[in-house]
C-alpha positions in Angstrom: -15.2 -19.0 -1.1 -12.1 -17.7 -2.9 -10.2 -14.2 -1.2 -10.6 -10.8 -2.3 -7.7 -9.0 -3.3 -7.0 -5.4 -2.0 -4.6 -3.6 -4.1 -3.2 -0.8 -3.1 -1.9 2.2 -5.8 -0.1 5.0 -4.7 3.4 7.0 -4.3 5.9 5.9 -1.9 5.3 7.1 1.5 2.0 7.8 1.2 0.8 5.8 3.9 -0.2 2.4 2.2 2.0 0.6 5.2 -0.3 1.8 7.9 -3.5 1.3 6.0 -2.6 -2.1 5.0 -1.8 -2.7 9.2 -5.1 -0.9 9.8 -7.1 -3.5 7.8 -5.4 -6.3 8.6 -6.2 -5.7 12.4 -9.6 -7.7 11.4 -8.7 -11.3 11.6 -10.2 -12.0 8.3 -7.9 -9.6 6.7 -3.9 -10.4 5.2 -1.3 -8.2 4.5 1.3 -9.3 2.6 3.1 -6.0 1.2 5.4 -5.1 -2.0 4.8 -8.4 -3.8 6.2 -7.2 -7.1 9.1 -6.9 -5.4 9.9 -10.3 -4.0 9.2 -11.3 -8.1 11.8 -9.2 -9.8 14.6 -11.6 -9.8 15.1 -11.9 -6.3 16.9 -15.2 -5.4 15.5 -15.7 -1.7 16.4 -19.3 -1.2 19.4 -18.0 0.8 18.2 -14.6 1.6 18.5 -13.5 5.3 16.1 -11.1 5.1 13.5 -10.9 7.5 9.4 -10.8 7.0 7.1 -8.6 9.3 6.0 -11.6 11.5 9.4 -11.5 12.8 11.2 -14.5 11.3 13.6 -14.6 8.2 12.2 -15.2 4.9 13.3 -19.2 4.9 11.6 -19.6 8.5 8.2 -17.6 7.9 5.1 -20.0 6.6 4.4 -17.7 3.5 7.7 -17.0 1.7 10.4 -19.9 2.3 10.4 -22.7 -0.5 9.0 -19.7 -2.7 12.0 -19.9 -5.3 12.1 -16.2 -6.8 15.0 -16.0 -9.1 15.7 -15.2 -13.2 14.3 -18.7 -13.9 10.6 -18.5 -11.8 7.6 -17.4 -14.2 5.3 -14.5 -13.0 2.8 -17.0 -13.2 4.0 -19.5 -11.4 5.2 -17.3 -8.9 1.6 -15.8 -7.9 -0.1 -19.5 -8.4 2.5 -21.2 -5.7 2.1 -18.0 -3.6 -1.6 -17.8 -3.5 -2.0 -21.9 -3.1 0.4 -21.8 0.3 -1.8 -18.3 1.4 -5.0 -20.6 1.2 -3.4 -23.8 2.9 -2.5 -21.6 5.9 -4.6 -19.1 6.0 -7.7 -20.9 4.9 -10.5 -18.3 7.0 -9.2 -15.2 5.7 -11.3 -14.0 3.1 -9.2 -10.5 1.7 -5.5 -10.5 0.6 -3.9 -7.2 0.6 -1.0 -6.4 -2.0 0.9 -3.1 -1.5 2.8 -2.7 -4.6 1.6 0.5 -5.3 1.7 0.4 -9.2 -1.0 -1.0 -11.9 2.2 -2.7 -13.6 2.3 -5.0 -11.2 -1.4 -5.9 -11.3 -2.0 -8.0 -14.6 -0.9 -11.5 -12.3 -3.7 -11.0 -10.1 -5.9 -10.3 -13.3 -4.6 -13.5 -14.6 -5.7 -15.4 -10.9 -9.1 -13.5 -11.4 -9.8 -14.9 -14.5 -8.6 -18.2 -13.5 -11.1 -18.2 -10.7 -8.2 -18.0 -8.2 -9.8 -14.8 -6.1 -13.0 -13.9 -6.3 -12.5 -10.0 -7.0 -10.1 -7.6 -7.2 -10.6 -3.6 -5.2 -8.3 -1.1 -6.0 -7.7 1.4 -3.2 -6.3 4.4 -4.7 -3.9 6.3 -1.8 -2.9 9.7 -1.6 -0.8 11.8 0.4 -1.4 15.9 0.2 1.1 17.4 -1.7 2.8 19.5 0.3 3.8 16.4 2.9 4.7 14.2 0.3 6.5 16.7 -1.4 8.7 17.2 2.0 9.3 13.5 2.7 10.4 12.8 -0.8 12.5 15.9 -0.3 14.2 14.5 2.8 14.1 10.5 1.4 15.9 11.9 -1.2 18.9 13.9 1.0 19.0 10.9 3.1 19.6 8.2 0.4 22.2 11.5 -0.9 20.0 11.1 -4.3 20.2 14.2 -6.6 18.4 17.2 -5.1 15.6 18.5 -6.5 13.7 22.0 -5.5 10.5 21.4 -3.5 8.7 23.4 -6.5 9.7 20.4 -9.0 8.6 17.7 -6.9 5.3 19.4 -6.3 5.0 19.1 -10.3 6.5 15.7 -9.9 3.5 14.6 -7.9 0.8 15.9 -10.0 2.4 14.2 -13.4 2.7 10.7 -11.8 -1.0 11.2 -9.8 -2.3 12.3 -13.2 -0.9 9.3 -14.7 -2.2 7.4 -12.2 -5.6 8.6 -12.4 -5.7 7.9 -16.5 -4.3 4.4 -15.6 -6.9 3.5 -13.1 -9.7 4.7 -15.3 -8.3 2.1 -18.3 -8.5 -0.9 -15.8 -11.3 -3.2 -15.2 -11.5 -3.8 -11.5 -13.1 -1.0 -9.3 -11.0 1.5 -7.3 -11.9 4.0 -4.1 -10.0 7.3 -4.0 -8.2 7.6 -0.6 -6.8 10.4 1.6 -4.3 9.3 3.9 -5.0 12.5 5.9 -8.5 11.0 6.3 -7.1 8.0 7.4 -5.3 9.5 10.3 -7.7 12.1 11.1 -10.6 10.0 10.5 -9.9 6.8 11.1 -13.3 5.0 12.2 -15.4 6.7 9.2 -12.2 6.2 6.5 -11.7 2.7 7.6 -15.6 2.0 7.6 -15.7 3.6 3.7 -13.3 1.3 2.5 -14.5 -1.7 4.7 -17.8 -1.0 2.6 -16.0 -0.2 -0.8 -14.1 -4.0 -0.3 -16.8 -5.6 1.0 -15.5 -6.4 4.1 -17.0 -8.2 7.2 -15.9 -6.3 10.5 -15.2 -8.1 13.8 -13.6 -5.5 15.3 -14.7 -1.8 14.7 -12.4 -0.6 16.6 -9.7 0.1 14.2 -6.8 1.7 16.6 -6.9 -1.3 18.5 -6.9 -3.8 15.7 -3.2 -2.3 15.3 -1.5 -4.3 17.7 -3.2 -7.5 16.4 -1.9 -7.2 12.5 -1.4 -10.3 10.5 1.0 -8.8 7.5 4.0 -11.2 6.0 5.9 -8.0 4.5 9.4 -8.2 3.5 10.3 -4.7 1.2 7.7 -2.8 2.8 8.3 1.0 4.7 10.7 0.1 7.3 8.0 0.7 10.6 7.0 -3.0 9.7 10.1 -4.0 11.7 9.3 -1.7 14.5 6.5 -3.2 16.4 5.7 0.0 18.5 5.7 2.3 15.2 3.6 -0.2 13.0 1.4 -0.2 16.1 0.0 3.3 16.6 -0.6 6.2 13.9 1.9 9.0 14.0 1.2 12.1 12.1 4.5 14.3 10.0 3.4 17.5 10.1 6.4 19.4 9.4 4.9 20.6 6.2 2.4 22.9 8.6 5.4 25.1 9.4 7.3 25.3 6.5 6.3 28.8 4.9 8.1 27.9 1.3 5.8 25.0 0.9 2.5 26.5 2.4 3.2 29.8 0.1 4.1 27.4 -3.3 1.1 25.3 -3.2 -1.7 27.9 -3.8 0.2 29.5 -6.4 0.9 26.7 -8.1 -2.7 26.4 -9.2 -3.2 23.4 -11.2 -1.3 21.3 -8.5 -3.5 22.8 -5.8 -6.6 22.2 -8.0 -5.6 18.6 -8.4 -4.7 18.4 -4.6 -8.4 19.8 -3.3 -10.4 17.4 -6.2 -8.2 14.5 -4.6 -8.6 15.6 -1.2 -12.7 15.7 -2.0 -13.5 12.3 -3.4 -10.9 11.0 -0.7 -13.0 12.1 2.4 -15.3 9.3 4.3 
């Protein structure tokens, strides 16, 4: 039986490394990150950098002999890729792709139609706006990118959700709105939703624990995938909780906080 694909749509750092480690705890389940990114004119046939299982890209299984420079087609890029995952991972039945934007998704759509996966599931991720609004804040100031006042990311993040949103409703395959605060707060009934949503055979229901037993081949992903204690527990930034700025913006900025609740609503187990 061909693999499901799971791909995931969402801002950066809004969680989609710790739900894709969260799934791929069942043994049936493969993450495989920021695909998109390893096909954007990346030569890695000298690259030394490293994949989540720990060894560099021209040691691990998946990605070495996969040629990704100017020259390599889309197309054949994703057919080489997804012939290796079923030659060495021939019992997994769902393939997770993290790229996070429907841009990237037409060379899956092309592998559906060729018969190459049996479906595709969107999981739509989202991150309330006042802690993604904080982390970008502070991704920004770290990377010394152009500031930018916490009321104008706050805006930022309901123009690219809102875009989002009219882009998911234009595509074919389904999609399940989901919170990453639910994920963290509710992680059995979150993780059983989407299981359901996906289709998803469970062999381990406890999801926590599945943590520590990940199978993910990610090479651009959030930078926890190379720390096996972070990627192996959930840890919570609240900081937006006791920031009064933020928790006095969001309400009065009422049509970010009405998109923020209907989110927050359809994203609840």
């Amino acid at each position: 039986m061909n693999p499901c694909l799971v791909y995931i749509v969402s801002l950066g750092h809004s969680g989609s490394t710790i739900l894709q480690y969260l799934l791929a705890g069942q043994t049936n389940v493969l993450g495989l990150g920021e695909i998109a990114r390893l096909n954007r004119g990346r030569d890695l046939s000298n690259s030394l950098q490293r994949c989540s299982c720990g060894l560099s890209v021209n040691s691990c299984s998946i990605w070495k002999d996969i040629v990704t420079d100017k020259n390599t087609s889309e197309t054949s890029f994703y057919t080489h890729l997804s012939e290796k995952l079923k030659v060495h991972f021939p019992q997994v039945t769902h393939w997770i792709d993290t790229s996070k934007s429907l841009k990237h998704i037409d060379p899956w759509l092309q592998q559906l139609k060729d018969g190459v996966i049996s479906e595709i599931k969107i999981l739509y991720l989202f991150r309330d706006v006042r802690g993604w609004a904080l982390s970008e804040k502070a991704r920004r100031n770290k990377r010394k990118l152009p500031s930018r006042s916490l009321l104008m990311l706050m805006f930022d993040w309901k123009r690219r959700q809102k875009r989002m949103l009219k882009q998911l409703q234009k595509t074919q395959p389904d999609f399940l709105i989901v919170s990453y605060e639910s994920i963290i707060f509710q992680t059995q009934s979150a993780l059983e939703r989407i299981a359901s949503f996906v289709d998803l055979q469970v062999d381990n229901k406890n999801w926590l624990e599945g943590l520590k037993k990940s199978v993910v081949h990610d090479v651009y992903g959030n930078r926890m995938k190379d720390d096996p204690v972070k990627r192996s527990q959930i840890i919570y930034d609240d900081r937006w909780q006791y920031h009064f700025c933020i928790n006095l913006l969001t309400p009065l900025l009422f049509p970010v906080w009405r998109l923020n609740t209907r989110l927050r609503t359809s994203g609840q187990p």
